[in-house]
C-alpha positions as CSV (number, residue, x, y, z in Angstrom):
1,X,117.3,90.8,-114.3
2,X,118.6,94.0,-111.7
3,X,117.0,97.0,-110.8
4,X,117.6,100.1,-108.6
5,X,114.1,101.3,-109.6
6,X,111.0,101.9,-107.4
7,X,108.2,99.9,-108.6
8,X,104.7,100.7,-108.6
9,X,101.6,98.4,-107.6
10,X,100.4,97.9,-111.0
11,X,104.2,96.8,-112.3
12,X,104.4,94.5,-109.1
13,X,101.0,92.5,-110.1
14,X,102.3,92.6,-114.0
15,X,105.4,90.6,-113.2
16,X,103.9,88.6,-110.5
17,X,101.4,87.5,-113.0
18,X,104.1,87.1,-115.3
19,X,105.8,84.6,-113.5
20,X,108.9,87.0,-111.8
21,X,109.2,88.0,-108.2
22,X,111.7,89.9,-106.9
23,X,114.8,89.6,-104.5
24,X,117.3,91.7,-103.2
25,X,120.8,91.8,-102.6
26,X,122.5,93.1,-98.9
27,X,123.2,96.6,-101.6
28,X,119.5,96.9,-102.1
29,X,119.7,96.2,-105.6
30,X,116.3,94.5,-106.7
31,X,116.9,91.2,-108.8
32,X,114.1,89.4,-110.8
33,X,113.6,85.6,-111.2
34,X,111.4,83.3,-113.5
35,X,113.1,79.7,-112.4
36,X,112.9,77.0,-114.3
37,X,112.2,74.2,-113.3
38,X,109.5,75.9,-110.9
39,X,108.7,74.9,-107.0
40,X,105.0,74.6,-106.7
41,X,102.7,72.8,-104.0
42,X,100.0,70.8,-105.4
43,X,97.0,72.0,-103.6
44,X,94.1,69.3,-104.2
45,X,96.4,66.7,-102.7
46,X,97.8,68.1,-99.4
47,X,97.5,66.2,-96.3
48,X,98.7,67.2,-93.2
49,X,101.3,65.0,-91.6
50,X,100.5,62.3,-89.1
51,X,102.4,64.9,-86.8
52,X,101.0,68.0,-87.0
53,X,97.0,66.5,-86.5
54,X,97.7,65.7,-82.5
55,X,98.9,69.4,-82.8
56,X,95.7,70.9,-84.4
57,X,93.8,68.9,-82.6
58,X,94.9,70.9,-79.4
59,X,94.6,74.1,-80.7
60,X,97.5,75.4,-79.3
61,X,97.4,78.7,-81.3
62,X,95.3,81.3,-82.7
63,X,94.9,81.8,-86.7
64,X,93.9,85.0,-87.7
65,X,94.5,86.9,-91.4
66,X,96.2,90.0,-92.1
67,X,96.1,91.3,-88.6
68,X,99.6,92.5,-88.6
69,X,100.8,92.0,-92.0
70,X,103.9,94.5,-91.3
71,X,105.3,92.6,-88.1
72,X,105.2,88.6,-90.0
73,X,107.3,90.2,-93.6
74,X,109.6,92.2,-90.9
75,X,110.1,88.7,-89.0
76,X,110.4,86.6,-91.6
77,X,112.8,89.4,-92.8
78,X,115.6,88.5,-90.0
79,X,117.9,86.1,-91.1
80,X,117.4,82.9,-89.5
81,X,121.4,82.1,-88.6
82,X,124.1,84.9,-87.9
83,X,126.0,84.1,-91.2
84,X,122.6,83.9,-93.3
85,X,121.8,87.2,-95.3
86,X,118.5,88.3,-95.7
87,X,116.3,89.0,-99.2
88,X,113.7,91.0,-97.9
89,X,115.2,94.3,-98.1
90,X,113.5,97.9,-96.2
91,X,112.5,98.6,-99.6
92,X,110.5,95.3,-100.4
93,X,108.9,95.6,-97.1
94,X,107.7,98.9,-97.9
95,X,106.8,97.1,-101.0
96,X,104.9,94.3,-100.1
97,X,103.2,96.4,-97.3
98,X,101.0,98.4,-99.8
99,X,100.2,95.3,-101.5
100,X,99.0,94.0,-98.7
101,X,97.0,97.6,-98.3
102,X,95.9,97.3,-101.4
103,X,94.5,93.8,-101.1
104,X,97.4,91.7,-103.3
105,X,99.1,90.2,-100.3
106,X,98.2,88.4,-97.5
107,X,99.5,87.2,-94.3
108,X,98.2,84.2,-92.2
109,X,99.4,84.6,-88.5
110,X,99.6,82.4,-85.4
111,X,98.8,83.3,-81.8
112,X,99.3,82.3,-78.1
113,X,97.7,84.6,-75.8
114,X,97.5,87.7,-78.1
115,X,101.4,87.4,-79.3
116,X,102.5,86.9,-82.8
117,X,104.7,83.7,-82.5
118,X,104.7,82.7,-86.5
119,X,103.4,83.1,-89.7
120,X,103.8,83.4,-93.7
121,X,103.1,86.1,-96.1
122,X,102.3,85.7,-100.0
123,X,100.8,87.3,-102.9
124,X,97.6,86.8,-104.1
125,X,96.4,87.0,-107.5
126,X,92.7,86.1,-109.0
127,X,93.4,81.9,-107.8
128,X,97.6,82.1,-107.8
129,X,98.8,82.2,-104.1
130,X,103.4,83.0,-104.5
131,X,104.1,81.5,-101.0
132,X,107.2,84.4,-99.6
133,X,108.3,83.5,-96.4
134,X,107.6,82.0,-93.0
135,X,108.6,82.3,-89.5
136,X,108.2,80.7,-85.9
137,X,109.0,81.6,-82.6
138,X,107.0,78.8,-81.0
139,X,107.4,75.0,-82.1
140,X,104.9,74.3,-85.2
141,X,103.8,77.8,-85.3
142,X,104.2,78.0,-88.7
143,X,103.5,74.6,-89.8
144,X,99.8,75.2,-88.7
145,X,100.0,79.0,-89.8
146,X,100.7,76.5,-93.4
147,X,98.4,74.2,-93.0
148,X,95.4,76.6,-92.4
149,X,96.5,78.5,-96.0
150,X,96.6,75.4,-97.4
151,X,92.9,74.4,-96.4
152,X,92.1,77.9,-97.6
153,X,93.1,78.0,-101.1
154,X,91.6,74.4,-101.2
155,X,88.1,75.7,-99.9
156,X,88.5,78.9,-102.0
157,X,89.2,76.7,-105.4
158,X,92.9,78.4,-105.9
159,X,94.9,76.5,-108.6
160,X,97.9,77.3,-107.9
161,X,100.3,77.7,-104.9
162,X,104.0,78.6,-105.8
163,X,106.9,78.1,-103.9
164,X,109.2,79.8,-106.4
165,X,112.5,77.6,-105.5
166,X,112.9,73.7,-104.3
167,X,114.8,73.5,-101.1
168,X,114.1,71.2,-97.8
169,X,111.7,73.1,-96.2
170,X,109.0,73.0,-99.5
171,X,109.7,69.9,-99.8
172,X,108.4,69.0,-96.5
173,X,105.0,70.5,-98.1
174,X,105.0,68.4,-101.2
175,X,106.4,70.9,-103.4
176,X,107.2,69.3,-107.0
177,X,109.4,70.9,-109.4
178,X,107.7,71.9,-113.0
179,X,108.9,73.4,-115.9
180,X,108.1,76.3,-116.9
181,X,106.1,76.3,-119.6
182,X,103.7,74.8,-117.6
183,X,103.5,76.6,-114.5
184,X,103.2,79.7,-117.4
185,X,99.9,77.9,-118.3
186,X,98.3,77.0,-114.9
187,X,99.3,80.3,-113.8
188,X,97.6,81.9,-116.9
189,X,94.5,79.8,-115.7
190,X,95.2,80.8,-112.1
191,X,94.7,84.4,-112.6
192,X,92.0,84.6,-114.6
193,X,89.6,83.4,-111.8
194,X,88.3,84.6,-108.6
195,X,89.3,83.3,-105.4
196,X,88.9,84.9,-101.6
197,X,91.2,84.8,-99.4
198,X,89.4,84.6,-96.1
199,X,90.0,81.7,-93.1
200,X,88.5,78.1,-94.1
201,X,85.9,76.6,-92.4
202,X,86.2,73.8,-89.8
203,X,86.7,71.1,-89.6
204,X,90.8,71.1,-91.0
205,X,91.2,67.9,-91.8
């Protein structure tokens, strides 16, 4: 489904809670998708890897929330390799920017002295978290930026957490595919409930 459109908050959290999100094309032309089968993380059963706990265990960065919600979409926006496009258009910056204003999206940022070095942005309905996009300048950067959503929307009691699309870097999550039928119904359940989205407590793991 295409669209040159503007969209408005309230037809933004309709189709998010609906199951679409949008992406665009290098013309700016908004497309909609409802995939089936659907990427989703299972959030009750994450674990970090064996890996990552030496690096949380150092504290290498910083974790802060929505402190700069405009720089993580716009990084996360460039494309990661010169012949890669991008699907986070000006527009859907713009876009996800007054969500985030307006309290429906959230970004969870990492920092070494004061500097934004990665992160991940989402949107955030009632207990559904739709994971966007992430990026890192530093090693790990945004695998702990990750890991510290995923302890939140396990402390927080979200149900789900979707990743939209299966591809190598979800899977390195734990995403699973559903169909879509039933990621209609958990995401029925999902946003009927109310969840915070605030930092977890210690410890992480």
């Amino acid at each position: 489904m295409a669209n040159h459109e503007n969209f408005t908050l309230e037809e933004m959290i309709s189709a998010y809670s609906s199951g679409y999100f949008p992406m665009a094309e290098p013309d700016g032309e908004i497309f909609w998708y409802n995939p089936h089968p659907r990427a989703i993380i299972p959030i009750e059963t994450y674990k970090p890897s064996k890996s990552l706990k030496p690096i949380l265990n150092k504290n290498l960065f910083e974790i802060r929330i929505n402190q700069n919600f405009k720089e993580v979409i716009e990084s996360c926006s460039h494309p990661r390799r010169t012949e890669e496009l991008t699907w986070i258009s000006p527009y859907l910056i713009e876009l996800y920017s007054e969500m985030n204003q307006a309290g429906f999206a959230h970004s969870v940022e990492a920092y070494q002295n004061n500097e934004l070095v990665g992160g991940l942005y989402g949107v955030c309905i009632g207990g559904a978290f739709f994971g966007e996009s992430m990026f890192t300048k530093v090693s790990n950067a945004s695998k702990v930026a990750f890991h510290y959503l995923m302890e939140l929307l396990k402390q927080e009691g979200f149900v789900v957490l979707d990743t939209q699309f299966m591809n190598d870097n979800v899977k390195r999550y734990g995403a699973i595919e559903i169909s879509r039928s039933k990621y209609t119904r958990m995401l029925k359940l999902a946003i009927e409930k109310k969840c915070e989205f605030k930092l977890p407590q210690m410890p992480l793991f």
